[in-house]
C-alpha distance (Angstrom), angle and dihedral (degrees) to the residues before:
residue distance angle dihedral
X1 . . .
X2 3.77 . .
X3 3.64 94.5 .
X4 3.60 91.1 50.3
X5 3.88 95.8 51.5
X6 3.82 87.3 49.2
X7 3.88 89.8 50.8
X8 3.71 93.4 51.0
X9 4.06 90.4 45.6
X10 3.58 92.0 59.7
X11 3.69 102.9 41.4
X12 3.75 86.9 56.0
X13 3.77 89.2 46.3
X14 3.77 82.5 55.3
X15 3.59 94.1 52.5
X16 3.15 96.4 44.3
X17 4.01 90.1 55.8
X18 3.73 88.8 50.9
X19 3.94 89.4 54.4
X20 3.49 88.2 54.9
X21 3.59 88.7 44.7
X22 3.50 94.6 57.2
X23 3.69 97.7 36.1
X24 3.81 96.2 54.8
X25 4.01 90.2 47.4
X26 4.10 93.4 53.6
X27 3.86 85.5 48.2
X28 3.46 89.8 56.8
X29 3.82 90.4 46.4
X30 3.72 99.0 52.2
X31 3.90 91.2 45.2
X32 3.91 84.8 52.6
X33 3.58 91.4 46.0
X34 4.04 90.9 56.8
X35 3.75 95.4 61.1
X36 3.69 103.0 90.0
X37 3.71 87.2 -172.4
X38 4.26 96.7 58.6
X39 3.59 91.0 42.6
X40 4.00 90.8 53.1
X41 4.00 82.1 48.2
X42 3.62 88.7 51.4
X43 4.01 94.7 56.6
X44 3.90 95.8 40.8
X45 3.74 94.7 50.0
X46 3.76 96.0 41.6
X47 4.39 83.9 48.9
X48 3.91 89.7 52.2
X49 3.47 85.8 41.3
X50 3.97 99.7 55.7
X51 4.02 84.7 45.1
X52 3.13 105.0 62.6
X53 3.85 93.7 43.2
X54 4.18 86.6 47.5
X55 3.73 87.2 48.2
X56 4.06 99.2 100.8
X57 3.92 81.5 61.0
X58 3.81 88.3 71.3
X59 3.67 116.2 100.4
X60 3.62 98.3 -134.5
X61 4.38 130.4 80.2
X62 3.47 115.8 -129.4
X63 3.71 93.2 -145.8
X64 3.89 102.9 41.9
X65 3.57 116.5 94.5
X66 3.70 122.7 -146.7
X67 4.12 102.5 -173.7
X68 3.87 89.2 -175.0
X69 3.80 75.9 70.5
X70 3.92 106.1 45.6
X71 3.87 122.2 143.8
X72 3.58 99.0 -8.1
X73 3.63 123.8 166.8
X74 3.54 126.1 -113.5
X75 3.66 116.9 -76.6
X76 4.54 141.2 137.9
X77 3.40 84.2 -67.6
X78 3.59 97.9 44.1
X79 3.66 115.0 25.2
X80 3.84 94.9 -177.3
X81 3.79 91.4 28.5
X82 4.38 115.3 -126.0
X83 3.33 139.5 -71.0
X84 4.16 125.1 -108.8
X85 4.11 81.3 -91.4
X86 3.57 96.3 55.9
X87 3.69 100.6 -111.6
X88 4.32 120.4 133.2
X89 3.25 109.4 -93.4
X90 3.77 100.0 -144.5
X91 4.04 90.6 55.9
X92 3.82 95.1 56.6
X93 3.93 88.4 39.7
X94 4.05 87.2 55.5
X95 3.59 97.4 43.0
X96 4.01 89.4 44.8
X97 4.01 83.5 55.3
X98 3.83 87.5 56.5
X99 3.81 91.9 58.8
X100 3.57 94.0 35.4
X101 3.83 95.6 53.2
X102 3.65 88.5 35.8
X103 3.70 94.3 59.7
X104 3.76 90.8 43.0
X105 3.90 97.9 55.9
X106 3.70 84.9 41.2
X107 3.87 89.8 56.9
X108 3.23 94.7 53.6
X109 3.78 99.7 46.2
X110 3.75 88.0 57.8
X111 4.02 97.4 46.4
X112 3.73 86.7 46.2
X113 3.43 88.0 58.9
X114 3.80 100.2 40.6
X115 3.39 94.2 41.5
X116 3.79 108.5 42.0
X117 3.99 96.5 48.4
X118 4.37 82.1 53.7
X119 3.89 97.9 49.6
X120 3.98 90.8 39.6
X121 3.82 95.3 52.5
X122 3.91 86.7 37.1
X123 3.68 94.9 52.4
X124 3.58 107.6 37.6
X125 3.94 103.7 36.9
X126 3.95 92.4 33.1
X127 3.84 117.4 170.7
X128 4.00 120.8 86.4
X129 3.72 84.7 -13.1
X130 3.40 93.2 61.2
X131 3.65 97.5 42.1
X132 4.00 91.5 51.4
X133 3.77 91.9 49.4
X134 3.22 110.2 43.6
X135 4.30 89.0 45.5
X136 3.49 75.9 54.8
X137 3.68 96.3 60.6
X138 4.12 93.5 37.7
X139 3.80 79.9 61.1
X140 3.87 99.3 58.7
X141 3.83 83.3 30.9
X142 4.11 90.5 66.2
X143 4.04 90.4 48.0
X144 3.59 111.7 118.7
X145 4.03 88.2 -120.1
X146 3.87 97.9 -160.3
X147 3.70 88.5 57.8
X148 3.38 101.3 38.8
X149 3.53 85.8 55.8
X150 3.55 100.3 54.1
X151 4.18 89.9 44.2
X152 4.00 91.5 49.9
X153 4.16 92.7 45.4
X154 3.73 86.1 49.9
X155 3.87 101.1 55.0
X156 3.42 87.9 42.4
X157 3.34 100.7 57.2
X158 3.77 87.1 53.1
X159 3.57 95.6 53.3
X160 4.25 108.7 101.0
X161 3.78 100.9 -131.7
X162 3.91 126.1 107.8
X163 3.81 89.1 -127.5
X164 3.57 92.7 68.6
X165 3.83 109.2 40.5
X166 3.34 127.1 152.6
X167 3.85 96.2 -110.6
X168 3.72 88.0 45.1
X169 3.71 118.6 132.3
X170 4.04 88.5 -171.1
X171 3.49 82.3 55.6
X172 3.90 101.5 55.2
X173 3.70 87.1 37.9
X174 3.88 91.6 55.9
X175 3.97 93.8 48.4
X176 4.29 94.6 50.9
X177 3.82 90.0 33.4
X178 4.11 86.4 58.1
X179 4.19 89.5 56.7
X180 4.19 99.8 34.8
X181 3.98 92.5 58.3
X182 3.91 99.4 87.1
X183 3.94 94.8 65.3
X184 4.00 91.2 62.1
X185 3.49 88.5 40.6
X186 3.58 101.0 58.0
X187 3.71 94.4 38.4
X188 4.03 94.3 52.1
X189 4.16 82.3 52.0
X190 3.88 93.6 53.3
X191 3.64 90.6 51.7
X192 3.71 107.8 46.2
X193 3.93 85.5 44.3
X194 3.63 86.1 68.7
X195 3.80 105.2 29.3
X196 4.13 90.9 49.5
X197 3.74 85.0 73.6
X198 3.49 105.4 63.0
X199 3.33 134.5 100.8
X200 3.65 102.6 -110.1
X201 4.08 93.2 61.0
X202 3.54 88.8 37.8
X203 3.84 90.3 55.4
X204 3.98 94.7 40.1
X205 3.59 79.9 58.3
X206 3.39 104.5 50.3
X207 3.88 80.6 53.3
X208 3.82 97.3 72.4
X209 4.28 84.8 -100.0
X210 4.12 110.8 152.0
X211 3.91 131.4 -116.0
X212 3.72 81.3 -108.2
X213 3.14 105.0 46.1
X214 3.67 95.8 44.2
X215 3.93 87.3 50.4
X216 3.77 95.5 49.0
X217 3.48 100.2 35.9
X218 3.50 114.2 37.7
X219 4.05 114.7 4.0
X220 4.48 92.0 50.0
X221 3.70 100.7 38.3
X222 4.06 80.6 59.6
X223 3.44 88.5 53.6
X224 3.35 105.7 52.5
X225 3.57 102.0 105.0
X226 3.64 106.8 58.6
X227 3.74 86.7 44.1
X228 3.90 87.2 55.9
X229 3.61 90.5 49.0
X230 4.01 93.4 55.8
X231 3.69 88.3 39.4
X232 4.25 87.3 61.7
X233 3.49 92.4 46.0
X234 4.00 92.7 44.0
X235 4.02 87.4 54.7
X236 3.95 86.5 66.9
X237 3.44 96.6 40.1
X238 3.98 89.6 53.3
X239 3.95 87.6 46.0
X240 3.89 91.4 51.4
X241 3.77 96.8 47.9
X242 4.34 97.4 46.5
X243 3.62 78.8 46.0
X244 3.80 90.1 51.0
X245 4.03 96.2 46.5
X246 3.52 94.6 38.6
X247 4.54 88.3 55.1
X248 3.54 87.2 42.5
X249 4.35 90.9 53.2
X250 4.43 94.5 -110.7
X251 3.67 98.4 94.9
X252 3.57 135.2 57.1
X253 4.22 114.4 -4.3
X254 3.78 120.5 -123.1
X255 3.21 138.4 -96.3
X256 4.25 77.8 48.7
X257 3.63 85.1 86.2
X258 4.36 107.0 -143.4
X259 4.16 117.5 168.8
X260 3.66 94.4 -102.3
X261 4.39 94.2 50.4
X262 3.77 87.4 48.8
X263 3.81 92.8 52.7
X264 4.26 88.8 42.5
X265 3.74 86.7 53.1
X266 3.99 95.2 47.1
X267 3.64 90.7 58.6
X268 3.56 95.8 91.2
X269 3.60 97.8 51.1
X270 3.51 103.9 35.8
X271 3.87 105.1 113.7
X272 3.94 82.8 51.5
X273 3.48 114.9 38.0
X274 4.10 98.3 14.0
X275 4.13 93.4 165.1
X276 4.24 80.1 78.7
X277 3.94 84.2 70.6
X278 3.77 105.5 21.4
X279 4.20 92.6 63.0
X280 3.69 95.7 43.2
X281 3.95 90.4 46.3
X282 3.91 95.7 49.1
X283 3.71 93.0 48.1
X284 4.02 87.4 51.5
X285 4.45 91.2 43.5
X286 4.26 82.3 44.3
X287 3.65 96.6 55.6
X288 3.34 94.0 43.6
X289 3.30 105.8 45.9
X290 4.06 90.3 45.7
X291 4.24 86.4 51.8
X292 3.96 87.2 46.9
X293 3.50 90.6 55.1
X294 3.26 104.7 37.4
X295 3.74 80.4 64.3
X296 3.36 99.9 39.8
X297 4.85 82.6 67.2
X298 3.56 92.2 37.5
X299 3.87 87.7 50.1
X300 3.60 89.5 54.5
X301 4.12 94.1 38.5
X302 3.71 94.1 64.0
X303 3.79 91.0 35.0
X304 4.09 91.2 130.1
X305 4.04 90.5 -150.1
X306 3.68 99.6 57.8
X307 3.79 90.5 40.3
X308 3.74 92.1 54.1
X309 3.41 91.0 48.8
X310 3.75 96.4 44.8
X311 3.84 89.7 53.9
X312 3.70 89.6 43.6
X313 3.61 99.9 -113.5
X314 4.60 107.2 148.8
């Protein structure tokens, strides 16, 4: 009888989690619905996204010339016009969004999993660790990041090994991933210096549950949104800076077209044929601005104040 009241206690503890569960998460929803903004983000980035994926459908090569066809404005044929080698315009722009987004999501795979490990370790076991670390992310914090940037893509460019090619996107991923680390890191630290302390790690452990287990399972699943937040933001970040090295000649090698090569290359002709920099430059300000406010609503989704107060907690 006793084991049977117990059982029925903790399945409707259960439940009563997963009601919460569910009830937090639709919260979250409708406040993310309510931001205009975030929701236009949402449709712009998911357009570009379907683009670029569609993009082998177009009729055109991105690395044939037809000089017949050089510099011509935009028109049915050409909707962003072509480049002083003939080639559409709006193909190369596309496939430059592939590596562009590419290297961004790539990015921010690789500082999430820099930068998360560092803040967790730093936060929860504090102490020397946390000392060492987090002097260890001041340090990369104080590079001069544009320069370091441009220093790392060159050696590794140099460096005779197919990973690091100069046309590689792993490559260009690897070198901004290196520098965008320390904002996850420190972030992840804040929060598990605060959620540590509460009662329900303090109880797992007083249960017999593991530093790892305690980390994993309970202290980073409730930290998942602010680390989603950063990791928005992060994705523009990662698609300004490829853009950046590629402009400045560090980054990704023509003919792969990428958003910032295509706007290097239009310099030339700009007074003249200015549609070779306008297209390339609004499809950069769109996915940014879309990212930006995408994490602009999920910012305020997971904001724990207005959820509270939405669900009518004091």
């Amino acid at each position: 009888m006793t084991d049977l009241i117990k059982e029925t206690s903790s399945r409707q503890n259960l439940s009563n989690i997963t009601a919460q569960d569910v009830s937090m998460a639709s919260i979250v929803w409708k406040r993310f619905r309510k931001h205009p903004g975030a929701i236009a983000g949402v449709l712009i980035f998911t357009l570009l996204v379907i683009a670029v994926i569609l993009v082998p459908l177009s009729p055109y090569d991105p690395e044939v010339s037809s000089i017949s066809e050089r510099l011509q404005p935009p028109s049915w044929a050409h909707p962003m016009g072509t480049d002083a080698l003939g080639r559409d315009l709006l193909t190369r722009v596309l496939y430059g969004g592939r590596v562009s987004l590419t290297v961004g999501l790539l990015v921010v795979v690789i500082s999430l999993s820099i930068g998360v490990p560092v803040g967790a370790l730093a936060g929860y076991y504090g102490g020397w660790l946390e000392s060492v670390l987090m002097r260890l992310t001041d340090t990369f914090l104080s590079l001069p990041a544009l320069l370091v940037l441009i220093l790392l893509s060159a050696i590794l460019r140099e460096v005779d090994a197919p990973l690091f090619e100069s046309n590689s996107v792993l490559t260009i991923a690897l070198v901004i991933g290196i520098l965008a680390w320390m904002t996850f890191a420190r972030l992840v630290r804040a929060l598990f210096l605060t959620l540590r302390e509460m009662d329900f790690v303090s109880a797992t452990r007083a249960l017999g549950g593991s530093d790892l287990r305690i980390i994993t399972r309970h202290i980073l699943p409730n930290s998942i949104g602010p680390i989603i937040v950063e990791a928005t933001l992060e994705l523009g970040y990662a698609i300004i800076e490829e853009s950046g090295l590629s402009f400045l000649g560090f980054g990704i090698q023509p003919p792969t077209p990428s958003w910032g090569n295509l706007l290097s290359n239009a310099q030339e002709n700009f007074t003249k044929y200015p549609w070779l920099a306008i297209f390339p430059g609004l499809m950069i300000f769109f996915a940014i601005i879309s990212v930006n406010y995408i994490g602009d609503g999920l910012r305020d989704a997971f904001d724990p104040y207005k959820v509270f107060e939405k669900a009518g907690e004091p």
